[in-house]
N, CA, C and O of each residue as an XYZ file, in Angstrom:
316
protein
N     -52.336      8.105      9.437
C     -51.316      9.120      9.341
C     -50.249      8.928     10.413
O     -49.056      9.141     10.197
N     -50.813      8.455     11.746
C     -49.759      8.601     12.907
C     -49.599      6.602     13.140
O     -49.452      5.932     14.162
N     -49.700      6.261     11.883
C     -49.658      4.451     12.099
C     -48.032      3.947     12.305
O     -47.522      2.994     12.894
N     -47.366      5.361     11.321
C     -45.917      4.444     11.284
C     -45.010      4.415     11.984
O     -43.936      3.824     11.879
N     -45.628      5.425     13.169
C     -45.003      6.130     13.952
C     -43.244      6.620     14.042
O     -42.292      6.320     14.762
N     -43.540      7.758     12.580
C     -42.827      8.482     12.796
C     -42.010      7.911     11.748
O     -42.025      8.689     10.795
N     -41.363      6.975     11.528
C     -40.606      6.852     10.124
C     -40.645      6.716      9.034
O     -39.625      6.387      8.429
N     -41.828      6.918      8.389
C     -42.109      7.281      6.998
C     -41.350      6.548      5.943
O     -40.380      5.804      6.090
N     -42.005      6.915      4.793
C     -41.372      5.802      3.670
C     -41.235      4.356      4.179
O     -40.130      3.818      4.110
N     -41.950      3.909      4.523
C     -41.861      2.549      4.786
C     -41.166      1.802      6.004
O     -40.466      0.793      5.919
N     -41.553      2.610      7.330
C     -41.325      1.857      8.411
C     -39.825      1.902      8.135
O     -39.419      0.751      7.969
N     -38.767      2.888      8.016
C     -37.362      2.908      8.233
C     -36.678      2.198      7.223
O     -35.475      2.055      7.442
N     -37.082      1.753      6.258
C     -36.349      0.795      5.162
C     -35.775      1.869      4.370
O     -34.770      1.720      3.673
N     -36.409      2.926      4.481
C     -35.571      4.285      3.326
C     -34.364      4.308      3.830
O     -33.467      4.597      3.037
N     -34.009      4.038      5.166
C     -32.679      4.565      5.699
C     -31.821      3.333      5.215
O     -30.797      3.381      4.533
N     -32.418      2.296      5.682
C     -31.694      0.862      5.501
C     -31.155      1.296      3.874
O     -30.042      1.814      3.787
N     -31.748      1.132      2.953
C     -31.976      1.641      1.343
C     -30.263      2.815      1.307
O     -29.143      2.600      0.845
N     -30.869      4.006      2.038
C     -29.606      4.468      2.305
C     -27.778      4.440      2.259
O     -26.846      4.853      1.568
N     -28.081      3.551      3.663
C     -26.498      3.047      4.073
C     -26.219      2.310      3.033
O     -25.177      2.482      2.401
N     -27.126      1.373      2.710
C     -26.457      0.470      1.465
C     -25.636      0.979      0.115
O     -24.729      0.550     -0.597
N     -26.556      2.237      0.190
C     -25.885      2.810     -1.030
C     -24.499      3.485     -1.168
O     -23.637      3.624     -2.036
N     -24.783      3.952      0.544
C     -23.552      4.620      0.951
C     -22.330      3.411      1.090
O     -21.127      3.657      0.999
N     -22.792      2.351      1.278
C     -21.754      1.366      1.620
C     -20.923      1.299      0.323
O     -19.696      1.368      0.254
N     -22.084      1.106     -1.030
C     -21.626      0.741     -1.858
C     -20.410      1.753     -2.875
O     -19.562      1.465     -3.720
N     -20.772      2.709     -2.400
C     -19.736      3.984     -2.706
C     -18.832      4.228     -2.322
O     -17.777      4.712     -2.733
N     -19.303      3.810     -1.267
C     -17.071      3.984     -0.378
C     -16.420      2.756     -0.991
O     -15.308      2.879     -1.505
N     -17.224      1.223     -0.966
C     -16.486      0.290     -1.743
C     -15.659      0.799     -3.204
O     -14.466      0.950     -3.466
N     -16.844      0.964     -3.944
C     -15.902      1.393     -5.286
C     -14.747      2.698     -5.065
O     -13.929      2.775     -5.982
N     -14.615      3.612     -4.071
C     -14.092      4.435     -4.374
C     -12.868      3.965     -3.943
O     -11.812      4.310     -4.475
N     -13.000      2.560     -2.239
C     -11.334      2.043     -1.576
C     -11.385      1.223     -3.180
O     -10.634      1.721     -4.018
N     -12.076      0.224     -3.548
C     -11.196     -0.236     -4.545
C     -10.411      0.267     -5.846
O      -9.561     -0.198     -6.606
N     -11.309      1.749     -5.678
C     -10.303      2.449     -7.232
C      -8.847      2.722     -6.785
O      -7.776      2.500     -7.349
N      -9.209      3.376     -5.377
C      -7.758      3.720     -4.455
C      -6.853      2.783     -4.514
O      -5.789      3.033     -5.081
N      -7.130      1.299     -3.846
C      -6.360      0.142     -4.235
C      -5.640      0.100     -5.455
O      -4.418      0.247     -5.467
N      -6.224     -0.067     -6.357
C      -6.220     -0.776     -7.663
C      -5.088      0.736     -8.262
O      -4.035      0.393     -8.800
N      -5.285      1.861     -8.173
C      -4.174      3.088     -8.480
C      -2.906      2.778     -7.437
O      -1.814      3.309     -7.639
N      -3.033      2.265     -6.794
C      -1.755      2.311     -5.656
C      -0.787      0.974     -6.431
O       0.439      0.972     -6.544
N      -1.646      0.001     -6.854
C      -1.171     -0.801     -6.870
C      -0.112     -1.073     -8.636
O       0.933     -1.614     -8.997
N      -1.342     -0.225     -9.283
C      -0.487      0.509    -10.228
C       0.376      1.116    -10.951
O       0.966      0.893    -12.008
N       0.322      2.258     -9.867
C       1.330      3.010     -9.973
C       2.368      2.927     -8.533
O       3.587      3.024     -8.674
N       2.029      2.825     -7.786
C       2.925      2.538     -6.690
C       3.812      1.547     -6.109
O       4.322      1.584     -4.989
N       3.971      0.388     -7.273
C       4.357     -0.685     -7.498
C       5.322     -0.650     -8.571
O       6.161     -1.551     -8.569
N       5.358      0.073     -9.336
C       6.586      0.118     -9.975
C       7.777      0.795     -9.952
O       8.738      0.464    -10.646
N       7.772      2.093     -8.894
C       8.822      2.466     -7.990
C       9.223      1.664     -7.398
O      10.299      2.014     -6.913
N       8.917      0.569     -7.098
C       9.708      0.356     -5.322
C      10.947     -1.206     -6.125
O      10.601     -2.162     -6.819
N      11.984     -0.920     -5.746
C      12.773     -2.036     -5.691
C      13.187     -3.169     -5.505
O      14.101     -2.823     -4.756
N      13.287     -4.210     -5.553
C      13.459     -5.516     -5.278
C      14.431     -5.502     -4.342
O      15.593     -5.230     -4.643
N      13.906     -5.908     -2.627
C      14.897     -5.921     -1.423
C      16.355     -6.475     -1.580
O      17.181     -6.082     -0.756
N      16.668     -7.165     -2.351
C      18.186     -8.007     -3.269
C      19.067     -7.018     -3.537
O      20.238     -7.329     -3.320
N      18.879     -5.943     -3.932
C      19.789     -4.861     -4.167
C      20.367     -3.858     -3.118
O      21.283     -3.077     -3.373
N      19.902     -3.932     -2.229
C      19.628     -3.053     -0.562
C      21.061     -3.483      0.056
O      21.446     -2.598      0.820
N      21.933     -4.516     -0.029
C      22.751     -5.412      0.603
C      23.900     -4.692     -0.089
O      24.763     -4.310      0.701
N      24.084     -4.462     -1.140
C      25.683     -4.258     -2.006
C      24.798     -3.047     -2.127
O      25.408     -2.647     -3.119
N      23.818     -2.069     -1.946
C      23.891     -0.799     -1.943
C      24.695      0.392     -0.689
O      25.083      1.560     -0.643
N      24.588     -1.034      0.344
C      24.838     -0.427      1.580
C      26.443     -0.498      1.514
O      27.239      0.234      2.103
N      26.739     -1.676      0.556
C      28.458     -1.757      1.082
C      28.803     -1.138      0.139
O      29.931     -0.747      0.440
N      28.510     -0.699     -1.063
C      28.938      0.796     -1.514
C      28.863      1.558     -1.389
O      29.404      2.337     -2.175
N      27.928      2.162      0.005
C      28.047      3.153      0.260
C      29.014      3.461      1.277
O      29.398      4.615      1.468
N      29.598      2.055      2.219
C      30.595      1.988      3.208
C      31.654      2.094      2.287
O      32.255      3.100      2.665
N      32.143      1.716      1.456
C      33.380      1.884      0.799
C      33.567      3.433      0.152
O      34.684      3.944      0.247
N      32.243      4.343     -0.647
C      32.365      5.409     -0.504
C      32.841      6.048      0.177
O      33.715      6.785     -0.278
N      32.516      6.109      1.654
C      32.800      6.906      2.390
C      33.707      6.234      3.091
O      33.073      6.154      4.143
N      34.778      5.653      3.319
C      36.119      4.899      3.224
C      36.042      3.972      4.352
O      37.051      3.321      4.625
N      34.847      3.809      5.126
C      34.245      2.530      6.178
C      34.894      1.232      5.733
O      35.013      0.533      6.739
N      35.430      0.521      4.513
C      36.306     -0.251      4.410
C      37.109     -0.238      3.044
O      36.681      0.385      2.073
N      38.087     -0.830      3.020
C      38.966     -0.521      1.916
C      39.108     -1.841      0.432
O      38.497     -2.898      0.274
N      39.741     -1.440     -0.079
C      39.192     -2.139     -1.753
C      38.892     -3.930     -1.417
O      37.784     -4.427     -1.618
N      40.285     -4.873     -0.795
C      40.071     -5.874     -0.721
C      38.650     -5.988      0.301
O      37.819     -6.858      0.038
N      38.457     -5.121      1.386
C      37.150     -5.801      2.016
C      35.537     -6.070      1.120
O      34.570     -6.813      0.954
N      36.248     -4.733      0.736
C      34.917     -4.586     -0.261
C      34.734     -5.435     -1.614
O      33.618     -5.508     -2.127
N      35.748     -6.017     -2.133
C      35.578     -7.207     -2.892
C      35.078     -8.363     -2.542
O      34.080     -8.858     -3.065
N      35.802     -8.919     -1.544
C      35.369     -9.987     -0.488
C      33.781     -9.889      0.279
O      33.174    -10.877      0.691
N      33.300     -8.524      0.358
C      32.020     -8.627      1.088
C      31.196     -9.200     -0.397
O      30.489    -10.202     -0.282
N      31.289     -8.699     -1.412
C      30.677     -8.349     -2.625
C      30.473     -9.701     -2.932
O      29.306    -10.092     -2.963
N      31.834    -10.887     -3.280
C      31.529    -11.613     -3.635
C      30.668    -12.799     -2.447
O      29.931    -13.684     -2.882
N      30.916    -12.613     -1.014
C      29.986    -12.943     -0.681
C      28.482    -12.733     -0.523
O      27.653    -13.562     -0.148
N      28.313    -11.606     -0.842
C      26.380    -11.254     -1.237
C      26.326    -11.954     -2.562
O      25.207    -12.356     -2.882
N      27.019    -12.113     -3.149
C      26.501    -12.322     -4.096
C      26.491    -13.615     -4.702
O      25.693    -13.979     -5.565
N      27.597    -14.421     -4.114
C      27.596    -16.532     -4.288
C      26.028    -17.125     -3.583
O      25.777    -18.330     -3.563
């Protein structure tokens, strides 16, 4: 009765048995997380290429430079 001293079910392997399982649950749950992010959170985001002539339309909006600069920047982003 007092042989196993004290950890029962098999000399501590229940616990070992345990964590594993627990390990294996948080795995599937980061990879569902992953795999939804990558999903859906991937088809919002923009291609960095557009970021360049977004910015110089927004300088010409707000009158930071005037028509010829802003042609000239344009066609250089974009050759």
């Amino acid at each position: 009765m007092w042989g196993d001293m004290g950890w029962g079910w098999g000399g501590g392997w229940g616990m070992l048995g345990f964590a594993h399982m627990l390990l294996w649950w948080v795995l599937i749950i980061l990879g569902i997380v992953v795999l939804a992010k990558w999903l859906f959170g991937g088809a919002s985001r923009r291609p960095g290429g557009d970021r360049p002539l977004d910015i110089l339309k927004e300088r010409y909006a707000r009158g930071e430079i005037n028509k010829e600069e802003f042609e000239q920047k344009k066609r250089d982003l974009l050759a």
